[in-house]
N, C-alpha and C positions, 0 to 999 in steps of 0.2 A: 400487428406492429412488431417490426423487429430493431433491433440496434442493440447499444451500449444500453444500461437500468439507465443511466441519466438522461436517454435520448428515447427511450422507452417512456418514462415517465414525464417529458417533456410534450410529445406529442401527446397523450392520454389527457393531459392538464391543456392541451389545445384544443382539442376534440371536445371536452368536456366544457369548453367557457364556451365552443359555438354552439352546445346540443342547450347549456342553462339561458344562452341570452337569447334564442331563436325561442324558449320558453314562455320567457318572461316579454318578447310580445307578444307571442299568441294569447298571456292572459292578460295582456296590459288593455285591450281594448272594454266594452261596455257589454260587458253582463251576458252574453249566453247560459240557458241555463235555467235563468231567473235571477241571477247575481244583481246583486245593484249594480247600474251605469258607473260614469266617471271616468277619468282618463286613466294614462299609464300606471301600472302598480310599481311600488316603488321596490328596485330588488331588494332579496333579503342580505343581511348583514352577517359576518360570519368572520372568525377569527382563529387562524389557526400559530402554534409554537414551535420555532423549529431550532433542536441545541447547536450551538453554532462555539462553544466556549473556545478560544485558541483563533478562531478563524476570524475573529470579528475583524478587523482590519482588510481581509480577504471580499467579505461581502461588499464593504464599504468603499472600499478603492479608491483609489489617487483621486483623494479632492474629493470623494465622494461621488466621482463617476460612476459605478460598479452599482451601489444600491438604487442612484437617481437613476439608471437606465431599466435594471429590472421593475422598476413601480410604472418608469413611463409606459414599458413593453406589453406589462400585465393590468395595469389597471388598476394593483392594490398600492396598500399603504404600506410601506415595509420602516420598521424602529428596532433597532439595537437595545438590547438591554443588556448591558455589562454587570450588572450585579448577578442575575440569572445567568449571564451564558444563552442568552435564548435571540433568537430571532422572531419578532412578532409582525403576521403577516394580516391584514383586515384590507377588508374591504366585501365586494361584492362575492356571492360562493365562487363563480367563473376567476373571479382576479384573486381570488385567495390560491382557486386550484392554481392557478400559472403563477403565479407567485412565488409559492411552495417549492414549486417542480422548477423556476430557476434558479435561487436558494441551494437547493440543493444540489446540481446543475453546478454551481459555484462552490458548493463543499468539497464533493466529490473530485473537483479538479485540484483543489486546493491540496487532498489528502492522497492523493493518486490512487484513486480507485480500490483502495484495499480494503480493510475487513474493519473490525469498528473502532472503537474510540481513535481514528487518526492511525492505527496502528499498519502500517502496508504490509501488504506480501507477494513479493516479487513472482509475475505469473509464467508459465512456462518462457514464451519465449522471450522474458526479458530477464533467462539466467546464462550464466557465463555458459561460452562454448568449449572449455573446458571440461566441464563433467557432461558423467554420460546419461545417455538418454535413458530413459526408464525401462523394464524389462516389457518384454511382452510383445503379442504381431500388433504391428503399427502400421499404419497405409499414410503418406506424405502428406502431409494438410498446410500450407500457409507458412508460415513462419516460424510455427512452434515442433514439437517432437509429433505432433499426429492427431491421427483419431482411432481408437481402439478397433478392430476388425476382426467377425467372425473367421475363423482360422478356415469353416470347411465352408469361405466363401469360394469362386474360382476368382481367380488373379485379376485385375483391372486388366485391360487390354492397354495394352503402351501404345496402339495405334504405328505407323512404320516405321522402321529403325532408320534415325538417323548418324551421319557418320559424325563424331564429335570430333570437332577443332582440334588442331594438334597445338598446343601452347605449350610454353616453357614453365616448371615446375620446381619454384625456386624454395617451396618449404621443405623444415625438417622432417626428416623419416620418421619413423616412431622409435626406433631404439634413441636416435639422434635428441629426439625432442624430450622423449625421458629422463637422456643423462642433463640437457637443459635443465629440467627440474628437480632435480635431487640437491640435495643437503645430507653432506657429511656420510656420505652412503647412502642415504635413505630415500626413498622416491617419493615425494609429496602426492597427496591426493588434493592438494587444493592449488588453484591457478586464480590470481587476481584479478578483478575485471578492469575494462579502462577507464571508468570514471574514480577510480583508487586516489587515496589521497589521505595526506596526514592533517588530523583533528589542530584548530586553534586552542581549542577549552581544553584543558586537562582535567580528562576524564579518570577518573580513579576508581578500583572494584576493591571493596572492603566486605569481608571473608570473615562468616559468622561458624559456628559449630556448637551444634546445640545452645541457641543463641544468645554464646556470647562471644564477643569479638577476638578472634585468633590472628595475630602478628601484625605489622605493621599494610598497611594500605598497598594494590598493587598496582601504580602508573601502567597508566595504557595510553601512554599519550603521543610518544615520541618514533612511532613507526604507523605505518598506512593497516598494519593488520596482527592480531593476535593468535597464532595458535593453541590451542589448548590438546593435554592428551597425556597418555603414559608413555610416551617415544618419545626420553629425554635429548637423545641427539637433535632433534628439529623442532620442537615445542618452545613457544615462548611462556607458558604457563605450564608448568608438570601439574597434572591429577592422577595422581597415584594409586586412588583406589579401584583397585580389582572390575568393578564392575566398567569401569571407563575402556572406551577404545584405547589404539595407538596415536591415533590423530580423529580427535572425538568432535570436535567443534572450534569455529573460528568467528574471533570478533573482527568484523572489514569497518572501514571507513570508507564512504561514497561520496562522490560530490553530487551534492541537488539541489537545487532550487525550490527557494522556500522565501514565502513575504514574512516580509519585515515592518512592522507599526510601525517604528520610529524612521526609516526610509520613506516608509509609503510606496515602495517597491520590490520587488524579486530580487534576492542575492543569494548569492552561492554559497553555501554551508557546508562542512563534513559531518554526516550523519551515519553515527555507529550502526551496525547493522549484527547480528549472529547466524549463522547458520552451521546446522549440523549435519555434519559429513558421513552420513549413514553410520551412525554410530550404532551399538548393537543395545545398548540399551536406551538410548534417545539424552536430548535436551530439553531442557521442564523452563521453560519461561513463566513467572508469576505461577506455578504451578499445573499451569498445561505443557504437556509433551509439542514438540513442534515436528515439522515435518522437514522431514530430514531434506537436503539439496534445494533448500528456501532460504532468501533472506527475508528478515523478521525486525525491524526496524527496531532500537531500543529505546526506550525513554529516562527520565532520570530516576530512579529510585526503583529499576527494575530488578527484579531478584531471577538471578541464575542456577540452575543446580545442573551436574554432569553423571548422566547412567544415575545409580543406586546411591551416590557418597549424599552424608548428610550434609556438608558442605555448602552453603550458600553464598554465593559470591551478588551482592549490593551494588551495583553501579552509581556513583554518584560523583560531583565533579568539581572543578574548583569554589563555585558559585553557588551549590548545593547549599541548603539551608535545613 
């Protein structure tokens, strides 16, 4: 099987209800064996919990379309527990497995495919065309920067040259497109993507030091993006201390699509994001280092640090509690 884990794990949990139900007639007839007679065995019962907390309104969908089609689809019983956070799926082992595997199937869209608690991370080729591609010999793959290639392979054959279209070439040069991005002398290394967009909520980072609260709170509310870094000329946040780049890291604001309970549908939200701009000693989100030329979704009460300063910057927002 190949695909996407959700379509991976979709078919597996199909495969797997016709290998348990073709099972469960072979035993349901009378007795081979010496088994007592009697009719059909009745399948077994099986209940499996899947964390769902944040998404519940996702599974359940407008009017309750969403959960009533995946029970009708698979055959299980599928129930929201909002106390838990959990999705509880029963029924027969076959409608448990498909059950599961559309549940999840539904999370996974819900959270755009990224890494765990809901947390995404923007994968190669959904990052800005802006920065550069990664080092290293790369052979053309799809949409994204590549696939890695022995160096002492021999060349792919281009197969016969064709003559390329002559068009008209209406972008900036590169000195040209440079001076486009520069600030105050400086040449920016960060270029915005187009779904950019300024935040409703005013989001605010409050800035601990050896943790106790240092100066007043610092709005990040009222522009589409935040620089951070020791290059006071173009910085909207100075970090001063020694271990930080010039331009170390940047807070963006994205527009996405995200459900809404009280809707009962998809609206468009500005969702902070960080990414750090190969800084030389990294960005520690909740205390992991992140990977530098990623966006990293943030959530409310995430804690930020830059390079080596002991500095913790608290993101937290008007509604914050």
């Amino acid at each position: 099987m190949s695909g996407s884990e959700a379509q991976v794990a979709a078919a597996a949990a199909a495969v797997r209800k016709i290998i348990a139900e073709a099972r469960e007639r072979e035993s349901g007839g009378g007795g081979g064996g010496g088994g007592g007679g009697g009719g059909p065995r009745e399948p077994a019962e099986a209940t499996e919990r899947v964390p769902c907390a944040g998404s519940e309104g996702r599974i359940i969908g407008k009017g309750g379309e969403t959960i009533r089609r995946i029970s009708r689809e698979s055959g299980a019983r599928i129930d929201i527990e909002r106390d838990s956070g959990e999705c509880v799926v029963s029924g027969s082992v076959a409608a448990v497995m498909a059950g599961v595997a559309a549940v999840r199937r539904v999370l996974e869209e819900d959270r755009g495919g990224g890494g765990g608690g809901g947390r995404r991370r923007e994968t190669e080729a959904e990052m800005p065309s802006s920065l550069p591609a990664p080092p290293g010999p790369y052979a053309a793959a799809g949409d994204g920067y590549g696939v890695p290639v022995d160096p002492g392979d021999p060349p792919p054959d281009p197969g016969p040259p064709k003559a390329p279209p002559i068009e008209p070439n209406f972008g900036l040069s590169g000195a040209l497109a440079a001076e486009t991005n520069t600030v105050n002398g400086v040449e920016l290394v960060y270029v915005e993507p187009p779904e950019k967009t300024k935040p409703s909520l005013k989001w605010r980072l409050y800035v601990f030091k050896n943790g106790e609260l240092t100066g007043e709170p610092l709005h990040i509310h009222r522009q589409s993006y935040y620089l951070f870094g020791r290059e006071r000329k173009v910085v909207d946040v100075p970090t001063d201390h020694p271990s930080c780049s010039k331009q170390h890291a940047v807070i963006q604001y994205r527009e996405r699509t995200k459900w809404d309970d009280d809707e009962g549908a998809d609206v468009k939200v500005a969702v902070p994001y960080i990414m750090d701009l190969n800084s030389t000693n990294g960005t520690h989100l909740n205390g992991d280092r992140i990977e530098p030329q990623r966006y990293y979704e943030l959530l409310e009460k995430d804690t930020i640090k830059f390079g080596m300063s002991t500095r913790e910057y608290v993101l937290l927002n008007e509604d914050s509690k």
